[in-house]
N, C-alpha and C positions, 0 to 999 in steps of 0.2 A: 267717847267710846262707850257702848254699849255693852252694861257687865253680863257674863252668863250663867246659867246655872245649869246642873251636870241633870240628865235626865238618865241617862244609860250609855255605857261605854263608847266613845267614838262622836257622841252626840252630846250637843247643848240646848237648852231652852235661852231664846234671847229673850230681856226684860220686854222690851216691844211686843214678842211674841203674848207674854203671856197677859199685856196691858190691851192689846187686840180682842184676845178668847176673852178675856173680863170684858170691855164693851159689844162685842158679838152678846155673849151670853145675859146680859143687863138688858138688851132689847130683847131677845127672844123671850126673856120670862116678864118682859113689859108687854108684848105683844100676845103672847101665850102664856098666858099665870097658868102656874099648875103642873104643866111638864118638867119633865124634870132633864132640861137638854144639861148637854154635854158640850164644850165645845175646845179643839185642842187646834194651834198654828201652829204649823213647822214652815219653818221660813227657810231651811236647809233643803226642804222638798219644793216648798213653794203653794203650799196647799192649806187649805183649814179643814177640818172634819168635825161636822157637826152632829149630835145623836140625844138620841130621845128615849133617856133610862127606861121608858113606860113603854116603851115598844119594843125595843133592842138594844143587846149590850155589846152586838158585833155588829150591825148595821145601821151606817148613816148617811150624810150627804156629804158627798165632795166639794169643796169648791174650790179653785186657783186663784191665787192671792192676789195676782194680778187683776182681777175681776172687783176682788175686794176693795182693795188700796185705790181703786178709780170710784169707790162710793161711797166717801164719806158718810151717809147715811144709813148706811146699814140696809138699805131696801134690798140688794139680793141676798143675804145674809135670810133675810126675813122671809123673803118670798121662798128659797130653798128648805126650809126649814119648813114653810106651811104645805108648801108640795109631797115634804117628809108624810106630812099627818093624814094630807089626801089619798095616798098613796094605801094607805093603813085603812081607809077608809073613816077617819076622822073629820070632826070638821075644824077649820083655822079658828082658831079663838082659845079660850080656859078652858084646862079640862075638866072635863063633867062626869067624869065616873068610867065611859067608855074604855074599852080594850079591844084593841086589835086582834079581828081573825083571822083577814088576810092581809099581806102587804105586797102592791107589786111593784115587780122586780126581787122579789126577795123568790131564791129556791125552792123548789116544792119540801123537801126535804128539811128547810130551814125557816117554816112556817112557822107562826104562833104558836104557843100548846099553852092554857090558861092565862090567855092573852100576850105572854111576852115572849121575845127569841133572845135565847142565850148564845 
């Protein structure tokens, strides 16, 4: 049995979950030193949500766990994530100082303003 830990009323974090977001997030900053991703699994939704403190603190990548749990290696993990930075108009790699002034898909409204979206 897998123990759990209480995140917010009606909801729990499974240990799996949160041994998942720590190997996600251990490649993403092997692949991307410098960012400062985010990365959270709900296995109750069935999703992971990936985000990139340097860009956004409301906007990130979706992915279905289903997608994940069939990759062992983490490569769409990694590829969503570098899609994240293109998006931003960064490039995939460490980051180098750069900030985001636009991001698409992101709102006109909920643009950048000295480089990051709250």
């Amino acid at each position: 049995m897998v123990r759990g830990y209480r995140a917010e009323p009606g909801h729990s974090v499974e240990t799996d979950d949160l041994l998942l977001a720590k190997r996600a997030a251990d490649a993403l900053h092997k692949h991307y030193p410098g960012h400062l991703w985010a990365v959270n699994v709900n296995s109750e939704g069935g999703i992971m949500i990936i985000k990139n403190y340097r860009l956004s603190f409301s906007y990130g990548m979706v992915l279905h766990l289903k997608n994940v749990y069939q990759d062992p290696t983490l490569k769409t993990v990694i590829r969503q994530a570098g899609e994240f930075l293109e998006r931003a108009n960064l490039k995939r790699g460490k980051y180098n100082g750069d900030q985001a002034e636009h991001i698409d898909g992101v709102a006109k409204q909920h643009q950048p303003r000295n480089g990051i979206i709250f």
